[in-house]
C-alpha positions in Angstrom: 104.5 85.4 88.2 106.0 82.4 89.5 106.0 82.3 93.1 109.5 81.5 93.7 110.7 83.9 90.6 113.9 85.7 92.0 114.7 83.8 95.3 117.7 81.8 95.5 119.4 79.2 97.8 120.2 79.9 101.6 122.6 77.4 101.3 124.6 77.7 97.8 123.3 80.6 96.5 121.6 78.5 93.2 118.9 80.1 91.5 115.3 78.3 93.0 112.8 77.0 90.3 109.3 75.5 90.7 109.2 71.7 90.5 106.5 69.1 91.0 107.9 66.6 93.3 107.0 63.5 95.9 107.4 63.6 99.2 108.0 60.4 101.7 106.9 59.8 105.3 106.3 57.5 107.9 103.5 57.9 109.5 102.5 55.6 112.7 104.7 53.3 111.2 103.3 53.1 108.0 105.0 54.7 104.9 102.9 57.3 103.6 104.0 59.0 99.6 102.6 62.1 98.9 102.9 62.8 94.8 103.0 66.2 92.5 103.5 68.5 95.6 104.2 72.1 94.4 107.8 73.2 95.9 110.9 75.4 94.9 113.9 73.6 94.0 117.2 74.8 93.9 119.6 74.2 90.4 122.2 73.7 92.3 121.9 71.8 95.4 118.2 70.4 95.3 117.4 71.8 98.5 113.6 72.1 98.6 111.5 74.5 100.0 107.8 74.7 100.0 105.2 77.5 101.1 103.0 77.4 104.1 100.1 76.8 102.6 101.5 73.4 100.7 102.8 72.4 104.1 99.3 72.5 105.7 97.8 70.6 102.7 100.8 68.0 103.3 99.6 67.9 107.1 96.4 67.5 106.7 97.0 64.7 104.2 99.0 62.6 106.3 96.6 63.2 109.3 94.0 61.6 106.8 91.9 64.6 106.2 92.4 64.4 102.2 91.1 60.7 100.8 94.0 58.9 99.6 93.9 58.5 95.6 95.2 55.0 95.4 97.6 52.3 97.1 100.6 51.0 95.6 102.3 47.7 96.4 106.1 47.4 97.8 108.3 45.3 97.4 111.1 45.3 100.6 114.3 43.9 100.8 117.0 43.7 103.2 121.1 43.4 103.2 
């Protein structure tokens, strides 16, 4: 059974599905990306939601508990 199966938006009332998505911080300054993080998605709106446990793993990445996987290079621009 899907964990979200049955739940639906606070907001719009869309149905919520479980999606794979990426999540972007700054951290100390530093950008931080955090990939294929397990979270329900609504098909209406996009409002994510994600369960405690996946927001404990997310913290205890971005404290640097978890080793980071790899480094990607940015390009930044400005207007």
């Amino acid at each position: 059974m899907d964990f979200w199966e049955g739940e639906h938006c606070e907001y719009c009332g869309g149905r919520i599905v479980e999606k794979r998505v990426d999540l972007h911080r700054k951290v100390k300054g530093k950008h931080v990306l955090i990939e294929n993080v397990p979270a329900g998605v609504c098909t209406e709106c996009g409002t994510r939601y994600y369960a405690a446990n996946v927001l404990k793993t997310v913290e205890e990445t971005i404290r640097g508990r978890r080793k980071m996987e790899h480094q990607v290079l940015v390009p930044v621009y400005s207007l």
